[in-house]
MOPAC internal coordinates of N, CA, C and O (Angstrom, degrees):
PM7 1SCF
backbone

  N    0.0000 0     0.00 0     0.00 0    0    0    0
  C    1.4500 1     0.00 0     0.00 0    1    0    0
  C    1.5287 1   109.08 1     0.00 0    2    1    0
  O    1.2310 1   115.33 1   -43.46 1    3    2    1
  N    1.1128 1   126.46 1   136.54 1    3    2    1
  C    1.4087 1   130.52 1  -177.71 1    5    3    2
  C    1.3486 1   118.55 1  -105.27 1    6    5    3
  O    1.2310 1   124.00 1   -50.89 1    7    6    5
  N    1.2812 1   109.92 1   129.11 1    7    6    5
  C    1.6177 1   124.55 1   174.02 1    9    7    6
  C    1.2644 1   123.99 1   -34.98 1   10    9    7
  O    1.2310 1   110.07 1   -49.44 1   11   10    9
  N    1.4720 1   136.25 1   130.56 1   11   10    9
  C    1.4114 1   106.03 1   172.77 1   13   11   10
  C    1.3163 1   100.39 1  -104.49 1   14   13   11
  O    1.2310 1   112.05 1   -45.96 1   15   14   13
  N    1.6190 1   132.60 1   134.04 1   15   14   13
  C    1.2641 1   131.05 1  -152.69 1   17   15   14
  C    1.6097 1    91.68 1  -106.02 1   18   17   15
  O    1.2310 1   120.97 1   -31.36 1   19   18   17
  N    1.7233 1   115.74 1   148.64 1   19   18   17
  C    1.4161 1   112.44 1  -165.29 1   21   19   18
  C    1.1460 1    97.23 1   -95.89 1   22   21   19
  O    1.2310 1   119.40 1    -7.55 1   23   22   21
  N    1.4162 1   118.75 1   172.45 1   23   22   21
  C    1.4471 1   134.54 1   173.60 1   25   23   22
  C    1.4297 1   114.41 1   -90.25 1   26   25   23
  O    1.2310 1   111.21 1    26.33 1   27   26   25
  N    1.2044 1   134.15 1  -153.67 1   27   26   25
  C    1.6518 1   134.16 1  -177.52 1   29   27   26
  C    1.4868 1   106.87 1   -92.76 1   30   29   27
  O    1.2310 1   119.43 1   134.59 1   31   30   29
  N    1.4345 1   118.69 1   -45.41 1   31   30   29
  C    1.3137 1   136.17 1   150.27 1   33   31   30
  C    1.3157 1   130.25 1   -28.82 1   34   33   31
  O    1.2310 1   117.14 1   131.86 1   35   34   33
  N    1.3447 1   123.05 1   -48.14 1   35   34   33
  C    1.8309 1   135.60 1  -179.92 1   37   35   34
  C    1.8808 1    96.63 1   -93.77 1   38   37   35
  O    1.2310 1   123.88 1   147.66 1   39   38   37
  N    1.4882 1   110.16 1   -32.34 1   39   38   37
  C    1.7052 1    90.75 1   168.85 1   41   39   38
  C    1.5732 1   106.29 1   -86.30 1   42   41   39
  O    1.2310 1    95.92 1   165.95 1   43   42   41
  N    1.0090 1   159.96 1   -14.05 1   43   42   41
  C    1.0052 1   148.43 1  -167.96 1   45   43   42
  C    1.8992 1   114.87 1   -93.87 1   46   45   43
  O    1.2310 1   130.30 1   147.80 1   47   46   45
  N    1.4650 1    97.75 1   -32.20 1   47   46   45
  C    1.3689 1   122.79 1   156.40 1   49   47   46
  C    1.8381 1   104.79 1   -37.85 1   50   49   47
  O    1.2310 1   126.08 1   113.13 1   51   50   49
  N    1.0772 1   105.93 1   -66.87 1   51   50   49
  C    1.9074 1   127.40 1  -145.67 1   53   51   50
  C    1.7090 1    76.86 1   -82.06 1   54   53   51
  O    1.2310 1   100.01 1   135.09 1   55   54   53
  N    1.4344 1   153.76 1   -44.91 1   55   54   53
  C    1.1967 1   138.31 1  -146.58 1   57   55   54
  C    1.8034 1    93.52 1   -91.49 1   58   57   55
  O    1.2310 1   119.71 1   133.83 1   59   58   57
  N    1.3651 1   118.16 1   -46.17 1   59   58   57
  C    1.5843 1   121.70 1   161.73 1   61   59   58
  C    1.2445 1   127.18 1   -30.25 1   62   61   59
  O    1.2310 1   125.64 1   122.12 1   63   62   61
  N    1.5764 1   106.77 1   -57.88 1   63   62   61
  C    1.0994 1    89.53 1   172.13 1   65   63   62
  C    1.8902 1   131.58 1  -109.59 1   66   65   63
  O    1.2310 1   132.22 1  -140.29 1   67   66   65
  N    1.4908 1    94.00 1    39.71 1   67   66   65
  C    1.3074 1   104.90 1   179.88 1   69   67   66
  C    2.0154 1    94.33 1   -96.66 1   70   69   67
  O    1.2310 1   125.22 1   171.67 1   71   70   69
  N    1.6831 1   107.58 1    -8.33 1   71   70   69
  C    1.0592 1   106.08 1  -175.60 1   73   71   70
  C    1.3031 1   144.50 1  -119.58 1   74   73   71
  O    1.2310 1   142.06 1  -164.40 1   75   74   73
  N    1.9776 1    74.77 1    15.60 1   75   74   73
  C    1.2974 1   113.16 1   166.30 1   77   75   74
  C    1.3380 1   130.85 1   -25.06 1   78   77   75
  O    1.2310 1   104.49 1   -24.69 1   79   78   77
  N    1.2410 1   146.23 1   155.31 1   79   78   77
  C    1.4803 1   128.65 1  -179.62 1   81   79   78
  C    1.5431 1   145.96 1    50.69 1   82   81   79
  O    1.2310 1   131.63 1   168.43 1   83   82   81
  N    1.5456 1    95.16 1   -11.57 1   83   82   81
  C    1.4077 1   112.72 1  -168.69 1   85   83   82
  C    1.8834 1   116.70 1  -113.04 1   86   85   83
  O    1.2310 1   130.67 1  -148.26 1   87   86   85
  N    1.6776 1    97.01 1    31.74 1   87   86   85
  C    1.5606 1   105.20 1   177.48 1   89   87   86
  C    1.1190 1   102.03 1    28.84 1   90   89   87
  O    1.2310 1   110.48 1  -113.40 1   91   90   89
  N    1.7088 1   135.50 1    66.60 1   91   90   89
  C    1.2022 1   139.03 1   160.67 1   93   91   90
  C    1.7424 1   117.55 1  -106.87 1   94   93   91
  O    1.2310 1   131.56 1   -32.70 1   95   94   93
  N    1.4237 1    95.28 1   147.30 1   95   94   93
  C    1.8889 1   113.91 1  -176.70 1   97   95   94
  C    1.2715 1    92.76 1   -98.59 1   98   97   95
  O    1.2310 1   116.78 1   -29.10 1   99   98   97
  N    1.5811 1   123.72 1   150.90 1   99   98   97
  C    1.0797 1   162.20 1  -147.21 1  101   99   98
  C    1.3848 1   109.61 1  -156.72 1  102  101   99
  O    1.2310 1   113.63 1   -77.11 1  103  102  101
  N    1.2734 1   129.66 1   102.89 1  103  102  101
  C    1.5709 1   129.19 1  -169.45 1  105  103  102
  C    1.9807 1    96.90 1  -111.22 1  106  105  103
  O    1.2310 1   131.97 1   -54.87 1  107  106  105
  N    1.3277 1    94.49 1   125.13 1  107  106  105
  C    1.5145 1    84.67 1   150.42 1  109  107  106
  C    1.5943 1   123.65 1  -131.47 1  110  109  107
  O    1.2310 1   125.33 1   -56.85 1  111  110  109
  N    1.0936 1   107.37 1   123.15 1  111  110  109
  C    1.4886 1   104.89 1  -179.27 1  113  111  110
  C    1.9719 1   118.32 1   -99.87 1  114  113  111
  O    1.2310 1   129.96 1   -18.24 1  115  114  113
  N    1.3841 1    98.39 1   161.76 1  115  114  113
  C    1.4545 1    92.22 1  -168.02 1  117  115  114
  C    2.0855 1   105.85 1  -153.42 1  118  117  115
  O    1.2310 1   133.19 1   -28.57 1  119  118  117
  N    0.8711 1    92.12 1   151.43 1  119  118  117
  C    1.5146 1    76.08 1   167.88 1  121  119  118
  C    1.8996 1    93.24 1  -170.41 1  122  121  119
  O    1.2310 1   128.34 1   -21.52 1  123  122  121
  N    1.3882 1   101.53 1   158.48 1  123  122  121
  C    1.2664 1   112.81 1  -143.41 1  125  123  122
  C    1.5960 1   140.20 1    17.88 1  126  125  123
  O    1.2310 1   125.70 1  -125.40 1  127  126  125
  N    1.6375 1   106.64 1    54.60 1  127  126  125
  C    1.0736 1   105.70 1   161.11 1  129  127  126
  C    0.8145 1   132.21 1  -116.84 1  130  129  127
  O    1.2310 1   124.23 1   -32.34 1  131  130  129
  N    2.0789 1   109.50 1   147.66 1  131  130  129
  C    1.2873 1   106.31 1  -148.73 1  133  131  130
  C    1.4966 1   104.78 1  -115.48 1  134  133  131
  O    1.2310 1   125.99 1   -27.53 1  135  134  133
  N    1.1501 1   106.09 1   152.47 1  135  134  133
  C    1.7906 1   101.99 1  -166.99 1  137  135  134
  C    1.6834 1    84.91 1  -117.94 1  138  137  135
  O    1.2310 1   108.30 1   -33.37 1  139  138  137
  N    1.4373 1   139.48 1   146.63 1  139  138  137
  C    1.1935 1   147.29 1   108.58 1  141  139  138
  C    1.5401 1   130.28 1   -71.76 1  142  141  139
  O    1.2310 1   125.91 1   -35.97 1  143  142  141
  N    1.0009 1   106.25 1   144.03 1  143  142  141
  C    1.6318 1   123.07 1   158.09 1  145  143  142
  C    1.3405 1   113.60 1  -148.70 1  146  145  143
  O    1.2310 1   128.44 1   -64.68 1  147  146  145
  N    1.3477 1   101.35 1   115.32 1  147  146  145
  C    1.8058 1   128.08 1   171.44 1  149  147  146
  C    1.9684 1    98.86 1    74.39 1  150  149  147
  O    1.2310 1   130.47 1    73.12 1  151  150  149
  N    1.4081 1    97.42 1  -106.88 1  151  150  149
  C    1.5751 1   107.01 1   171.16 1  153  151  150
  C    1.7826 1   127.69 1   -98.00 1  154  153  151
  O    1.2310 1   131.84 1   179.75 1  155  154  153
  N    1.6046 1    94.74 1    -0.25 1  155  154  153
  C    1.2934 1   105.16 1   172.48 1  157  155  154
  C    1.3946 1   129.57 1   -86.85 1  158  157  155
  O    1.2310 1   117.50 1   -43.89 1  159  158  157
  N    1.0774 1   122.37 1   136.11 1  159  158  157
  C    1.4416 1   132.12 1  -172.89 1  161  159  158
  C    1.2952 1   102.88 1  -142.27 1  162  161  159
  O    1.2310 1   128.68 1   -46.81 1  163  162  161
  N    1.7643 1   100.89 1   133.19 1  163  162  161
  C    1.7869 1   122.94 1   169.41 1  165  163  162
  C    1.3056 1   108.43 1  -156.17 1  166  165  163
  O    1.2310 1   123.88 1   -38.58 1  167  166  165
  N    1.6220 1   110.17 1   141.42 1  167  166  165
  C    1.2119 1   120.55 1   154.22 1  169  167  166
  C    1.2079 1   101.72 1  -106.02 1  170  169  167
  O    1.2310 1   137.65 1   -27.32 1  171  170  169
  N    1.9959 1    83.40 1   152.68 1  171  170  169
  C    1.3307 1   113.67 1  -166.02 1  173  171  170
  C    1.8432 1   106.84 1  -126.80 1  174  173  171
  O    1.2310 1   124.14 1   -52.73 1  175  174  173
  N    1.2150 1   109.67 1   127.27 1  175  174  173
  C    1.4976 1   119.77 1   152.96 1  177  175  174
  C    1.0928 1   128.45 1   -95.60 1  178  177  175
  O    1.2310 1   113.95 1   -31.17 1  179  178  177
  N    1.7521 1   129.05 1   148.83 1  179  178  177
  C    1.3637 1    90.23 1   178.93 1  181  179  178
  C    1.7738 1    89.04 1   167.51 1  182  181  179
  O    1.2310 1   122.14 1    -0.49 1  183  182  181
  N    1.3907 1   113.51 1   179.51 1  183  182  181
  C    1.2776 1   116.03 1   150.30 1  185  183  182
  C    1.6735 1   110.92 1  -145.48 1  186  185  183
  O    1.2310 1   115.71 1    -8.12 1  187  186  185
  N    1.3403 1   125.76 1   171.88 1  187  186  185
  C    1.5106 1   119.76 1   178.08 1  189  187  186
  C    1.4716 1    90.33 1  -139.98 1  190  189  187
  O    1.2310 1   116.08 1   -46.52 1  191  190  189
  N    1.8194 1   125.05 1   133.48 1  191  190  189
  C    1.2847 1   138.17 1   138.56 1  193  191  190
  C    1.6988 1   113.39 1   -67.85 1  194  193  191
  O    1.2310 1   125.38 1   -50.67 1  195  194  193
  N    1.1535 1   107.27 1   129.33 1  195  194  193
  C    1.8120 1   129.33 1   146.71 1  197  195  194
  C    1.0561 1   103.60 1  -103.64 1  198  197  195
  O    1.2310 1   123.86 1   -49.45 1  199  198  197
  N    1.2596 1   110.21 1   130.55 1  199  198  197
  C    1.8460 1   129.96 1   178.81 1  201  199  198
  C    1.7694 1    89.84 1  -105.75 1  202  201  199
  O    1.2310 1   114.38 1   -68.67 1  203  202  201
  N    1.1043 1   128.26 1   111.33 1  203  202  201
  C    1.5562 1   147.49 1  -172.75 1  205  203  202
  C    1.6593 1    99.24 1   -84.76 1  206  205  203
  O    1.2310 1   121.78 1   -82.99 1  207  206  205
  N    1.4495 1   114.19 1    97.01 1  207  206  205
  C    1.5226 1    90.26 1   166.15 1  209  207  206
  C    1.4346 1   109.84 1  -161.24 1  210  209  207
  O    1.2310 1   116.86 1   -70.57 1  211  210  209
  N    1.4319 1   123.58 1   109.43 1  211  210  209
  C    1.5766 1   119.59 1  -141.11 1  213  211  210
  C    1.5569 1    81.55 1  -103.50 1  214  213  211
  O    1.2310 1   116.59 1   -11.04 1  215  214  213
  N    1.3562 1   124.08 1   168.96 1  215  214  213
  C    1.1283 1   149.13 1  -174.89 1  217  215  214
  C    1.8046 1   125.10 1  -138.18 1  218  217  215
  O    1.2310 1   125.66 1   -62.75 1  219  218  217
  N    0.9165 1   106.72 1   117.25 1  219  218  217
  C    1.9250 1    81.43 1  -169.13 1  221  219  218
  C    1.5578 1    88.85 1   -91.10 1  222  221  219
  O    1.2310 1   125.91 1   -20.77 1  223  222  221
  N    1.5825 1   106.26 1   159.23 1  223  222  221
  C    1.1075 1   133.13 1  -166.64 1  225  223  222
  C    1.6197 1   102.43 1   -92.10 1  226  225  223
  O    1.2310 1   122.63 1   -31.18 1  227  226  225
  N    1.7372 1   112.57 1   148.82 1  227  226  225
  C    1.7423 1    94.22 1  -168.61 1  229  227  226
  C    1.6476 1    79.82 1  -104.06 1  230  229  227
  O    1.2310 1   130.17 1   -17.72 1  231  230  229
  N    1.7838 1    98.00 1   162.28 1  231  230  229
  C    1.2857 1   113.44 1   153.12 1  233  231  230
  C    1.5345 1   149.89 1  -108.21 1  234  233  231
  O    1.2310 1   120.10 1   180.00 1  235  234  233

């Protein structure tokens, strides 16, 4: 049976909510990355905060 190996997206998912509940920051930093779309091209520097903080919903 073969692994299905995750993307950056499904690990970043699984670390969120391991950090669930615990008013936790999430830093991502980056520098020269370049994103296209179609004929567009940019590099990007940079970093982005996620403020982690789940809430359960009442019923």
């Amino acid at each position: 049976m073969a692994k299905k190996s995750d993307d950056f997206g499904d690990t970043l998912l699984k670390v969120i909510d391991k950090l669930a509940g615990k008013e936790s920051d999430i830093k991502l930093s980056f520098q020269d990355l370049t994103l296209e779309v179609g004929m567009m091209k940019a590099k990007l520097n940079g970093s982005i905060v996620l403020d982690v903080l789940y809430v359960s919903e009442k019923k």
